[in-house]
N, C-alpha and C positions, 0 to 999 in steps of 0.2 A: 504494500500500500504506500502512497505518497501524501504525505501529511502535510502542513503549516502551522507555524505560529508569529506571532508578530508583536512586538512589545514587549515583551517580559520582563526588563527593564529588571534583571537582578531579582528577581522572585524564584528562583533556584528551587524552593519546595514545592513551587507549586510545579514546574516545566516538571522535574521528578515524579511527583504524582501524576501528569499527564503521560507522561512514560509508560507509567503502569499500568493506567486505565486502559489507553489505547494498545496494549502487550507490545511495544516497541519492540521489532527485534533486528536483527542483519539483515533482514531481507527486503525491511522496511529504507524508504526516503523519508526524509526530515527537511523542509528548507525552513530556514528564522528570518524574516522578513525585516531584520533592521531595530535599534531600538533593546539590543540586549546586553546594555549599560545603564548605567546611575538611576539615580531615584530608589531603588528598591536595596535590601540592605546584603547582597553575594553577587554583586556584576560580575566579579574577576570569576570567583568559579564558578561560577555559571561560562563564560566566554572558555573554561579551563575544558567545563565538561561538552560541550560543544565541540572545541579542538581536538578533541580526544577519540571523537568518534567517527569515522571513514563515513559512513552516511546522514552526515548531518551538513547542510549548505548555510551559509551563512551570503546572507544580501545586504549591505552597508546601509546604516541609516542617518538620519541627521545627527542623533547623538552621538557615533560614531565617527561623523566627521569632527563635532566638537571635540571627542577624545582624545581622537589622533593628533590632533593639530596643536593642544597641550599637553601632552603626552612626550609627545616625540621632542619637543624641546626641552621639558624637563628631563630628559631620558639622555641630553648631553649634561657631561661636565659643564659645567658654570665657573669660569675663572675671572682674574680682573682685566683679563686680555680684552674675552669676548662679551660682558654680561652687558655692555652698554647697548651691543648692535645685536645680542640672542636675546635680552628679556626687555625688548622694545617694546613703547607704548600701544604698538598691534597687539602683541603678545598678550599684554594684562589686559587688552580688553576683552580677548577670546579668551584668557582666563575669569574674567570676570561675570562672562556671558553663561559661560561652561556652569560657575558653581551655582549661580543664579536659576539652571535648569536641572538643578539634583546632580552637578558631577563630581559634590564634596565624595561620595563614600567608592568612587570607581578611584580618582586619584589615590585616596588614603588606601584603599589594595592592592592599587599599585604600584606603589613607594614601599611595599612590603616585599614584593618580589624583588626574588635573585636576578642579576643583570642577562641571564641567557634564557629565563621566563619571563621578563620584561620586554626583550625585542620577539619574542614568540608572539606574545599578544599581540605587542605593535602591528607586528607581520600579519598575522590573521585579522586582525582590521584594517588594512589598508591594501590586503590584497582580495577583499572581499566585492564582487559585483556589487552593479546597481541594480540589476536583476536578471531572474532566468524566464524565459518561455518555454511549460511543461505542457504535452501532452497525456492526456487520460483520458483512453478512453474514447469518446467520439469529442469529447473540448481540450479546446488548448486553452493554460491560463496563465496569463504575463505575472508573471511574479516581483513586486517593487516594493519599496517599505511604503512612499508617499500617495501614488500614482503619474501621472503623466499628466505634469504640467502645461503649460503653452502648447496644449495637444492640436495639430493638425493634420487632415488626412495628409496620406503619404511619408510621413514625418518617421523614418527610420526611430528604432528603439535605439541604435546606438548612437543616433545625432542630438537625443535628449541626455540635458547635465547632469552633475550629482546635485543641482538647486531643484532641476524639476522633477528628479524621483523621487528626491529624498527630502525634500522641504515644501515644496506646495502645497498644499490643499487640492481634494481634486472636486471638479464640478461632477457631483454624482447626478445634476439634472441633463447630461449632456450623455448621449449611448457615443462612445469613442471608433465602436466596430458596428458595424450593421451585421456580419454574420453572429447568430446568437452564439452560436457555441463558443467563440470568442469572450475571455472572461480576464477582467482585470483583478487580481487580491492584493493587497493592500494593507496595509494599516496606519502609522500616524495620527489620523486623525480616532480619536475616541467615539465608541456607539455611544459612551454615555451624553456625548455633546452636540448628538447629531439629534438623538430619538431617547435618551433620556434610559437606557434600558443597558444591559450587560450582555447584549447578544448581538449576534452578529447581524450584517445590516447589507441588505441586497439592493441594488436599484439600475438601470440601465446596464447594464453589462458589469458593473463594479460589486465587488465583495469586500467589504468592510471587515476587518476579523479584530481590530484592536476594540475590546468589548473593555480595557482600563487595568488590568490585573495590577499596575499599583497606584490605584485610586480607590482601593474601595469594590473593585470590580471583579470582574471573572475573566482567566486565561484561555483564550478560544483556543482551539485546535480546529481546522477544517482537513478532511480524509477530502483528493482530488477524486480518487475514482469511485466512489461514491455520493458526494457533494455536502457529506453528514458534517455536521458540528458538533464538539463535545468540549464541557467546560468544565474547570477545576476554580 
């Protein structure tokens, strides 16, 4: 079977218990759709147990770009050579951006790691797509953390940025494919902001799966070749 999840934002017990319910095994796909950093309180092991596992994909998300991007600078030596022109006024600002959006407890797990688990991480978030297109089945379905931004027909998957998967908002009143079987999943945006509810959330070709798991919410999981949901 071919699974998803999207957000889990360091909710480590609950992705575990999703594990179990759905009987995860080797013969199973997993893709995480971005979004499985800070705010919740195990991002590192959570990205550790992830890494760990041969079928599990990981799809870069906005807080992963925020990570990376303070991450990798604190991840150099700082001396009096460089610290004028390495922790420039850019820098504090994406650092200040970062903690502003829950990335106090991914730093503080990562300032715990040894320096050759340290660039692991790095590496697996920064070599992680902006998304994959799976087929199941009689549908194919774009897999992105955000959706598809400034969507235009003909508009190649690979000619969209990491601003328009990973950080827009998508217009769910707008169908992007005419062939139905065509299916966008997604997360980013919260069900609970859309329709007030912890479930997943359908409309024009798009699939909503970020039902909030750390707000208060439920950890969706959607199975592709059957189109079921199941929440922890």
């Amino acid at each position: 079977m071919i699974y998803v999840m999207s957000d889990i934002h360091g909710e480590l017990e609950k992705y575990l218990k999703m594990l179990e319910i759905i009987r995860f095994s080797g013969a199973d796909t997993l893709y995480v759709l971005g979004d499985a950093v800070d705010r919740g309180p195990r991002p590192i092991p959570l990205l550790q147990d992830m890494m760990a596992r041969e079928n599990v994909y990981f799809i870069r998300g906005n807080h992963e770009g925020m990570a990376a991007l303070v991450l990798e600078k604190l991840n150099v030596e700082v001396t009096a050579e460089n610290a004028e022109s390495h922790l420039d006024a850019a820098f504090m600002q994406a650092l200040l951006e970062w903690q502003q959006n829950g990335g106090g407890v991914t730093m503080k797990q990562f300032t715990a790691l040894n320096a050759k688990e340290k660039r692991s991480v790095l590496d697996y978030i920064q070599d992680a797509p902006l998304y994959e297109a799976v087929d199941a089945g009689e549908n194919t379905f774009i897999l992105v953390h955000a959706g598809l931004g400034n969507f235009r027909k003909g508009k190649k998957l690979r000619e969209y940025t990491f601003e328009e998967m990973a950080c827009m908002r998508p217009d769910f009143d707008t169908r992007c494919f005419s062939d139905p079987s065509i299916h966008i999943v997604c997360g980013h945006t919260s069900t609970l902001s859309v329709t007030g509810k912890a479930e997943a959330y359908e409309k024009n070709g798009h699939i909503l799966i970020d039902c909030g798991a750390a707000y208060g919410g439920r950890l969706c999981c959607m199975c592709l070749d059957t189109m079921e949901f199941t929440y922890v």
